[in-house]
C-alpha positions in Angstrom: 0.0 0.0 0.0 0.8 3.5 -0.9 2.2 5.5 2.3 0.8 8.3 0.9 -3.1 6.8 0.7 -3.0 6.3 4.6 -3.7 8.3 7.6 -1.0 10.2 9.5 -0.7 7.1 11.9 -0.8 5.0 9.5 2.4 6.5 7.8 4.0 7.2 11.0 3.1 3.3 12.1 5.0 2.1 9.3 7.6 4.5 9.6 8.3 3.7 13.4 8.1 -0.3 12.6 11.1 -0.1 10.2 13.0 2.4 12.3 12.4 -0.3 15.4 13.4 -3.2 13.1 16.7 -1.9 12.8 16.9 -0.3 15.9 16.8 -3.1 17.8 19.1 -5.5 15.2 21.7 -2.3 16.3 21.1 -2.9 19.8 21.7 -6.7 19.6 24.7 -6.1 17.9 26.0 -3.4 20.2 25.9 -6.4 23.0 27.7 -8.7 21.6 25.1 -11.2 21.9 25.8 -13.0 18.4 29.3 -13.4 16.3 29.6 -10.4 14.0 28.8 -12.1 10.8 25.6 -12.4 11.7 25.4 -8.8 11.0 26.0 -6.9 7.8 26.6 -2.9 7.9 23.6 -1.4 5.6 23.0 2.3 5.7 19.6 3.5 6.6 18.5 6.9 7.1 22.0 7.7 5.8 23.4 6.0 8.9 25.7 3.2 9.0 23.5 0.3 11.1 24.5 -3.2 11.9 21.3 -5.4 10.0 20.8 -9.1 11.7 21.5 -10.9 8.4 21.1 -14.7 10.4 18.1 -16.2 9.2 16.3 -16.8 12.4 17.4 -13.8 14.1 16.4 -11.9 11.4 13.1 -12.9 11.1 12.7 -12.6 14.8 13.4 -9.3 15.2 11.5 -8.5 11.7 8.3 -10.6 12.8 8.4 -8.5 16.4 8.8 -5.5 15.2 6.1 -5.4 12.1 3.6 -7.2 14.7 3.2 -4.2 16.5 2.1 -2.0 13.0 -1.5 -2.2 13.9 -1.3 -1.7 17.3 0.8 1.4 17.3 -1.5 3.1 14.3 -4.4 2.6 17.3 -2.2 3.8 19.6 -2.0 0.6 21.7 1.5 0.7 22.3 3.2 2.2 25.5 6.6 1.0 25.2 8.7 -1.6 23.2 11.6 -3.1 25.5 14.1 -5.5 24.6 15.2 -7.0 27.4 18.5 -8.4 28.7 18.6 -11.6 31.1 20.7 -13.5 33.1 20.4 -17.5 33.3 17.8 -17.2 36.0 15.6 -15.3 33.1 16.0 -11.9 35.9 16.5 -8.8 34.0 20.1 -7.0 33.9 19.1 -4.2 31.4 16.4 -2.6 29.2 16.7 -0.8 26.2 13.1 1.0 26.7 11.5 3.1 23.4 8.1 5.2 25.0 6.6 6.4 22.1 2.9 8.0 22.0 1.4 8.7 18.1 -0.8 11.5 18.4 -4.7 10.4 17.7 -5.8 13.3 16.8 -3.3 14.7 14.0 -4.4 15.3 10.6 -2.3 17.0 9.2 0.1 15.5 6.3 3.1 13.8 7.6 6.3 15.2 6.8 8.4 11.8 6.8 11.6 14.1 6.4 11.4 15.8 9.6 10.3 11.9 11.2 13.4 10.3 9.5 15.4 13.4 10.9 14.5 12.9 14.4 15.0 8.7 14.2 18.2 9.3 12.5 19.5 10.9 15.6 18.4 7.9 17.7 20.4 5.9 15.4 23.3 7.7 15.8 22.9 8.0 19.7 22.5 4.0 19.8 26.0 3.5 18.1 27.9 5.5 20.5 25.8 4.0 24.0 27.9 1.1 25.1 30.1 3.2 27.7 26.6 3.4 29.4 25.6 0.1 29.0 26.6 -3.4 31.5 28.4 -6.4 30.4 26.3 -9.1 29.5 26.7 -13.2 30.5 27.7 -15.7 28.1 24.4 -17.9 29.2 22.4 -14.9 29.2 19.2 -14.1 27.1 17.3 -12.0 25.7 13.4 -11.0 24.0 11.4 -8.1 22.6 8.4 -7.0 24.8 5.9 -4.2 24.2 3.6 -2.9 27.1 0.3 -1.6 26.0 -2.0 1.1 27.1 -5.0 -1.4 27.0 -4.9 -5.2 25.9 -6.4 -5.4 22.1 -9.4 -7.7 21.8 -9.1 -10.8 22.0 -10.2 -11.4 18.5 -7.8 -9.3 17.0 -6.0 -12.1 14.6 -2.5 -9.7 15.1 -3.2 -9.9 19.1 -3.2 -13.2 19.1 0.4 -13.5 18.0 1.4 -12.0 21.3 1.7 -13.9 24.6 2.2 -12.3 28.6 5.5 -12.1 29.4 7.2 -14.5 32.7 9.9 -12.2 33.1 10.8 -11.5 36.7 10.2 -8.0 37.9 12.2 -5.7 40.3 11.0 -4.8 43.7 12.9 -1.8 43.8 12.8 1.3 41.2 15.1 0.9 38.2 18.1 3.3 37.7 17.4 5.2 34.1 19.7 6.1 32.0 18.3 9.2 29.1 19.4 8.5 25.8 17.8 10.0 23.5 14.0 11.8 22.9 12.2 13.8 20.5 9.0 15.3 20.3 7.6 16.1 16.6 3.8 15.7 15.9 2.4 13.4 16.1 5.3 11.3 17.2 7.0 12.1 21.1 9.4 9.2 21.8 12.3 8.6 24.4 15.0 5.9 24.5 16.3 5.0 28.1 18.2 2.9 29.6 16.9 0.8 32.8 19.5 -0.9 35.2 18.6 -2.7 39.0 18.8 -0.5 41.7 21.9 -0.8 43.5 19.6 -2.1 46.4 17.7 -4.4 44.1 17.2 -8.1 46.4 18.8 -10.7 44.5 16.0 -12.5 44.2 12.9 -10.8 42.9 9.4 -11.6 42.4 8.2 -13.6 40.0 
């Protein structure tokens, strides 16, 4: 489909899908979590990324990521996380992106001046891993998004997504700013969320 037949979230769904597809390959990449081959450098938004070029991991982060078109046009979506584990599935860190599309915009989009404000989270992400922890060899790690309200149950696309088990912490997370914009309809931020210093050990399931 045509962006230019859609709605302003419409556009700006699509937009934000593609932008989190390879944001999150960069993040990946930036941990170390897979050999370098299973990267390739691509430019994107005239930005040299890392692109997830494994088959599986690929298609992970590419069937993740477009999942969430529909539910971010509604403006469903809170926050897509992906989340760092250790072996006992606890969370070490988040790479959080809060985004909110604006509902009521009508005007027409002007993808330049979206793609100029991404860019720069793009650029931001390349240069974080002085802020960022060291991660386990047995570690793991997923892609969550938290929604304002659950879509209905007989939403086909819903039904692709499943409650996460991951443990929670008792105590407030340390944040980390990385990056935010706010250009409407689109107002984003990209943190960084560590345990408390005073986290228990163990924390609830």
């Amino acid at each position: 489909m045509d962006r230019r037949s859609r709605t302003p979230q419409g556009q700006i769904a699509q937009v934000l899908v593609e932008f989190l597809e390879v944001a999150v390959s960069c993040i990946v990449f930036l941990k170390g979590f897979y050999p370098p081959r299973a990267f390739e450098r691509r430019r994107y938004m005239n930005v040299v990324v890392q692109k997830a070029v494994h088959p599986e991991l690929a298609s992970y982060i590419h069937s993740t990521t477009t999942g969430l078109l529909p539910f971010i046009q509604k403006g469903l979506v809170e926050r897509v996380v992906v989340i760092f584990y250790d072996k006992e599935h606890v969370p070490i860190e988040k790479f959080v992106f809060k985004l909110s599309v604006n509902q009521s915009y009508g005007s027409k989009l002007e993808e330049a001046d979206l793609e100029f404000a991404l860019r720069a989270f793009l650029i931001k992400l390349t240069v974080a891993e002085p802020v960022t922890k060291s991660l386990p060899s047995d570690g793991s790690w997923e892609v969550t998004a938290y929604f304002r309200s659950l879509p209905s149950y007989g939403d086909r696309e819903a039904q692709l997504w499943i409650p996460t088990d991951a443990k929670l912490w008792m105590q407030a997370p340390h944040i980390t700013p990385i990056k935010s914009v706010s250009c409407d309809p689109l107002k984003m931020q990209l943190y960084l969320e560590h345990p408390s210093p005073t986290e228990p050990k163990n924390p609830a399931a």
